[in-house]
N, C-alpha and C positions, 0 to 999 in steps of 0.2 A: 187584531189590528184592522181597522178600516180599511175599505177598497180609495182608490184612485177616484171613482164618479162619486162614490159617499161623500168622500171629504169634499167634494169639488159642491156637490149639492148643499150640504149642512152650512159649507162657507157661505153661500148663497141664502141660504133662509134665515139662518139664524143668527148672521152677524148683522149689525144694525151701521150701516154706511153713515157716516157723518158726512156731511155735504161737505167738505173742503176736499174731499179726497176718497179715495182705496187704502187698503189695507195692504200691507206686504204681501200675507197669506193667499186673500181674494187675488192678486194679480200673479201672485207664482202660480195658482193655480189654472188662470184660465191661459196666460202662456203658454205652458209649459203640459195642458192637458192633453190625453193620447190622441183627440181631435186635431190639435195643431202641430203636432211634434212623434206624428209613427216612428218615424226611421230618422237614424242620425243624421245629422248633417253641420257637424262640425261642433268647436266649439261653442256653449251659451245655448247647445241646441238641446234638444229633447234627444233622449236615447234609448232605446228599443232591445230590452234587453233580453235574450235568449233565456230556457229555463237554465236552473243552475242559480249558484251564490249569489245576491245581488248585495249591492253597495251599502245603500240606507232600508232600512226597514219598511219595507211596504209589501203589499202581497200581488198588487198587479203587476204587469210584466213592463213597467214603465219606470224608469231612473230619470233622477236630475241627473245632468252633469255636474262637474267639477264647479266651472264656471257658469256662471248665471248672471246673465246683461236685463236690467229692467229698469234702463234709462227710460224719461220721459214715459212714466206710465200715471200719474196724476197720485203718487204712493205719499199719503200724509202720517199715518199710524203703521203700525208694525200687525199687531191681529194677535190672534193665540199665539203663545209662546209655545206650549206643549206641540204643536202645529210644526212652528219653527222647526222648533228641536227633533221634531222626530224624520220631516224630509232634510233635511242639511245640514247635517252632521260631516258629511264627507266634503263639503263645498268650502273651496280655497278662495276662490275669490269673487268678488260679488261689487258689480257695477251698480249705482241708484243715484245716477248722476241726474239732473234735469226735473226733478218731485217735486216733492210740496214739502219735504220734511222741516219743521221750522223747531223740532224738541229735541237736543239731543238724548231724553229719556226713550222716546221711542227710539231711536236711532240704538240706544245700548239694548234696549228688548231684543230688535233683531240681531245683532252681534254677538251680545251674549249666549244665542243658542246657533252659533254656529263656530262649533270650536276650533275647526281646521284653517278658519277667515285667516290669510295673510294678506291679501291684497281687496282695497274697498275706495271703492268711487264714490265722494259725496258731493263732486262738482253742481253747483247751481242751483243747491236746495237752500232758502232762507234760513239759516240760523245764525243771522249775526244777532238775532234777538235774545237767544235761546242762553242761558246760564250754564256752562257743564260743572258739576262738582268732579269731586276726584273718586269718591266713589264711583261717578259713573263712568268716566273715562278710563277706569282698570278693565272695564268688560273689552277694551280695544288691544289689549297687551298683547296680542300674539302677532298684532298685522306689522306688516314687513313694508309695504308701499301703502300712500294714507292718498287720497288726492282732494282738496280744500279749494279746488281752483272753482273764483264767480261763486264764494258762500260768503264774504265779507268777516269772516270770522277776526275777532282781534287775537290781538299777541298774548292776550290773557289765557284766552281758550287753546291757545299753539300749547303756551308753554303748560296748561294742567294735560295736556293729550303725551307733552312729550317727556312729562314726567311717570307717565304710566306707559308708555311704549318703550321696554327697554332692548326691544329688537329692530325698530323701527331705521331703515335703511335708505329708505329713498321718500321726500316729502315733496307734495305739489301744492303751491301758496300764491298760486298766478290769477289775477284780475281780480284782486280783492282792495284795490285802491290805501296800499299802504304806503304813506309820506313818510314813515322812515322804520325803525325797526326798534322794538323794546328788547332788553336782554334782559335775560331769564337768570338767575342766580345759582343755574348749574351748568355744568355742559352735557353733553350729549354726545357722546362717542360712538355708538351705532351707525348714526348716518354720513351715510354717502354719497346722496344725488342730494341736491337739490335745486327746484324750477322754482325761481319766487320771478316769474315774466311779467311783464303787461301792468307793473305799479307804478307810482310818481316816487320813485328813491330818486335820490341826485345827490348827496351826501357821501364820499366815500367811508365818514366815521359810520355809518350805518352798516356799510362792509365789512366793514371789520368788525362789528360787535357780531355778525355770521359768523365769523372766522372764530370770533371767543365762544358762541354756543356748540361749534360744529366742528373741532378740533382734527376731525379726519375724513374732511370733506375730500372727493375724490372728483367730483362735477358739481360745478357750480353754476347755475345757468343764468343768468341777471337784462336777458336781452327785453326789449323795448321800455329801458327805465333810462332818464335823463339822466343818467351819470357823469357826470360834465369833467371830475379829473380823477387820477387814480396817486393816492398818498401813501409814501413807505417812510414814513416819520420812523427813524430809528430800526430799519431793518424790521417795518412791524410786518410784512406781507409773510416773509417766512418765516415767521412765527407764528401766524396765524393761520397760515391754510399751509406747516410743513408736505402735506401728504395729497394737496390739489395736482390733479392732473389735467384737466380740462376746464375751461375758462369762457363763456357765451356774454360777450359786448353788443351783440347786434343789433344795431340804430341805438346807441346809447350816443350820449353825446360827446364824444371824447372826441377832442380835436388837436393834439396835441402830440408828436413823436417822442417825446423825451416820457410823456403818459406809458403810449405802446412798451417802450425800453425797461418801464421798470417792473414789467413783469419778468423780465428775466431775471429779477430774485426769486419766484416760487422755485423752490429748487427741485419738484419731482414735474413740474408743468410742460404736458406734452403737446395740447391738441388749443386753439385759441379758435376764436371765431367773432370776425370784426367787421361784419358785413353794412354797409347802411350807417356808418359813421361820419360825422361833418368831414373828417381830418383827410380822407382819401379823397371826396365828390373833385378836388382841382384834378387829379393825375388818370391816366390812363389804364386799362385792367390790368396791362403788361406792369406799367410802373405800379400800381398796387398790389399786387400780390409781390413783385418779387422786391420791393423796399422793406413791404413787411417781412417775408423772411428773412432778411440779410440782418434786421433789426432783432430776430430772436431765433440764437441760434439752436435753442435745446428742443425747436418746435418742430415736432415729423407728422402734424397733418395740420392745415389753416384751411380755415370754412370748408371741412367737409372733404377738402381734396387731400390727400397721402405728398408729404413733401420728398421727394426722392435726392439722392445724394446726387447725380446731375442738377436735379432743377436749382437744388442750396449751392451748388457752385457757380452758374451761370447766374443766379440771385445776387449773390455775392461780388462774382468780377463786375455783373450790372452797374451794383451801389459803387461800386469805389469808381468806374467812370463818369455815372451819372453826379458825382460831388467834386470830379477832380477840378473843374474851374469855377467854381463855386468859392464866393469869399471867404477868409478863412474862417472869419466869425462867424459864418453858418455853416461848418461843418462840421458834423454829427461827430460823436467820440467813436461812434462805434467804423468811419471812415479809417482813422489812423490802426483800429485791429486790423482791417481786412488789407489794409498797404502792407504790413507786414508779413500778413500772410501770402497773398500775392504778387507785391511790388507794385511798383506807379505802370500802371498798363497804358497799353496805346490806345487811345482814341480809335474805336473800330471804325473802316474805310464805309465810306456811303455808296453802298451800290443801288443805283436804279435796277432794278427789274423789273421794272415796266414795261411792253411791248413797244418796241420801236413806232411810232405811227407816219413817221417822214426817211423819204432815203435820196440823197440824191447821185442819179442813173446818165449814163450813158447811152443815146438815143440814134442809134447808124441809120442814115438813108443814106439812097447812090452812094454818093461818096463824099459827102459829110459825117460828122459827127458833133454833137451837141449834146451839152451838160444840160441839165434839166433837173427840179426838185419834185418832188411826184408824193405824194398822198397814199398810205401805206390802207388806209381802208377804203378809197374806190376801189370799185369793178373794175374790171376787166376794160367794158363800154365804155364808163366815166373815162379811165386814164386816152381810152382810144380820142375823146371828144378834146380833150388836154392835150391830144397830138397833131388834129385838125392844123394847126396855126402852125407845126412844126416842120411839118413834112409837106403842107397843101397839099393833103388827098382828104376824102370825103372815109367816114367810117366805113362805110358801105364799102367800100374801094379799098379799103388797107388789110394786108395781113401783119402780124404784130408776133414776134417772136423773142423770145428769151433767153441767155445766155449767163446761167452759170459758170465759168470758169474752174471755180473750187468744185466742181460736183463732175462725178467719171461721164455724164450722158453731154450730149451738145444740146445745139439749139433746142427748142420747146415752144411750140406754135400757142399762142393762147386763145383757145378756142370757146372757151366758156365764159360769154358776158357778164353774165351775174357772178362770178368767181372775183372776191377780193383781193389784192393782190400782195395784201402781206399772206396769204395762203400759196405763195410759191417764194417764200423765205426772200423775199426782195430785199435787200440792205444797198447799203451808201456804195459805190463804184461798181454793180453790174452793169451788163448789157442790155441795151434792144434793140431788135433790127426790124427796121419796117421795109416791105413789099408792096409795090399794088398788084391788085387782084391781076390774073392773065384772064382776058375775056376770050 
């Protein structure tokens, strides 16, 4: 078996670079050589391996990892295959997102000699050109997660990929500019996630032919597509995603509460997410989240946050106040549940709690007294300058003191100008007694 620098040097002389790009081989190697990758350091890294068993067949003291990231490395062709196959054999998953690959023939060379492949990135490489047959799309049968997001690939090429992945679990199908969706003439029962983000859908019949490919979809992620309304023609929603748990609207275009409402036919749907939609932008964060929950009760976390059984209750009495005078034709069906369950509630009382900012005080000299309205955020000084006209003394000239009643101390000299005087708890019928200075 060759050394680690052999193979690195031979890649080097003796493959003939085709000007569009790198080779798989040439760029695993000069990554991942003991120059750039001694000692581990993490996933995707090079690893430094001790004497003893080593993983893939090599005789230097250098192992790939498991994983192996060689996005944006200018990767057009795959390179020796025997190459391939003899460093990565133990490699699960393998990033080549950002390349030049534009064949999916090269694309099966490298896959095909790496038999442990469950998870592969082919974000951003050209092959909307590219033809895959079905023989060559069998070399992808083992991978578990597929990611197609920014490759333009059609529905053609989805569905010969997803007729030969019969383990295939989670698919990424995001910025590939698809105006609706073709359906495949089988279903696909494997998958579980998937992200089709960032296309022109607006159709919800488009939805639902996912729903016929993907019978045990568990996340369905549909955020930044015009989706303008959601249709349950004949109870079609639970029947078509029975086994969806989670739901991504986010900035779709639904504008519509009675839309919202009828997801609460997916009967196992736990988690929604509806962030950036026309239908909320009029109400408040308070009023949006807690209309939305009141609106679907089977939901225990909305955009990301855990709905706890206080917040669903306070959500709840929320809604049936926030509709109780509300004409009767615009009130929601799902109003008359929650009056049953909690009764017609009382309009909660309006309390300010706001800082007082006015009081009006009681002002002693000699032997008067006068009512006065006074200014809760001057000074000390300012209220003195306010008392000039009251008492005829000159500031200079006045001591100015305080009288709590409710509080156990007596008078209180105010001797800090710059002290505001809602900071000595001033409200409506205290005292104050003014003195002049004794010279």
């Amino acid at each position: 078996m060759w050394s680690w620098v052999e193979v690195l040097s031979w890649n080097v002389e003796t493959e003939m670079e085709p000007p569009c790009g790198r080779s798989f081989m040439q760029v695993l190697c000069e990554k991942y050589s003991p120059e750039n990758f001694p000692y581990r350091r993490g996933p995707g890294a090079g690893v430094h391996v001790p004497p003893g068993p080593q993983v893939s067949p090599m005789k230097d003291r250098l192992n790939l990892p498991s994983i192996l990231v060689l996005n944006s490395c200018g990767i057009s062709h795959a390179g020796d295959e025997s190459e391939i196959a003899a460093f990565c054999s133990h490699v699960s998953e393998l990033d080549l997102s950002g390349n030049k690959l534009d064949n999916w023939q090269e694309v099966s060379k490298i896959v095909s000699n790496v038999p442990q492949l469950e998870f592969l990135n082919l974000s951003s490489n050209p092959l909307q050109a590219s033809i895959l047959e079905r023989e060559c799309a069998g070399t992808f049968s083992g991978i578990r997660k597929l990611v197609l997001n920014n490759c333009k690939v059609s529905w053609e090429t989805v569905h010969t990929l997803l007729l030969e992945l019969p383990e295939l679990e989670e698919l990424f199908l995001c910025l590939n500019d698809y105006e609706n969706v073709v359906s495949s003439p089988g279903c696909f029962h494997s998958l579980k996630l998937l992200h089709i983000t960032d296309n022109n859908l607006q159709d919800w019949s488009d939805i639902c032919k996912l729903g016929t490919m993907f019978p045990c979809l568990h996340t369905l992620v549909l955020a930044n597509n015009n989706i303008l309304a959601i249709d349950d023609l004949a109870g079609s929603l639970a029947r078509l995603f029975p086994n969806l748990r989670s739901i991504s609207l986010h900035k779709s275009g639904i504008n519509s509460w009675e839309d919202i409402e009828k997801l609460n036919t997916l009967p196992m749907l736990e988690e929604v997410r509806l962030l950036g939609i026309p239908l909320v932008e009029p109400y408040s964060t308070e009023e949006r989240r807690k209309l939305t929950i009141a609106r679907l009760p089977s939901v225990s976390k909305l955009n990301g946050s855990v709905v706890t059984e206080g917040e669903r209750e306070d959500s709840e009495r929320f809604f049936v106040r926030y509709y109780m005078n509300v004409p009767k034709e615009e009130v929601p069906l799902r109003y008359q549940e929650l009056v049953r369950k909690y009764g017609k509630l009382e309009p909660l009382a309006e309390v300010d709690l706001r800082p007082q900012n006015q009081a009006n005080v009681h002002i002693h000299y000699e032997e008067k007294v006068q009512q006065i309205n006074v200014r809760l955020d001057q000074t000390v000084a300012e209220f003195k300058k306010q008392l000039k006209t009251v008492v005829q003394l000159s500031t200079n000239n006045m001591r100015l003191f305080y009288l709590d009643r409710e509080a156990p101390y007596g008078l209180e000299e105010l001797k800090f100008s710059l002290r505001a005087l809602h900071s000595y708890n001033v409200r409506d019928g205290v005292e104050f007694y003014v003195e002049p200075k004794i010279k």
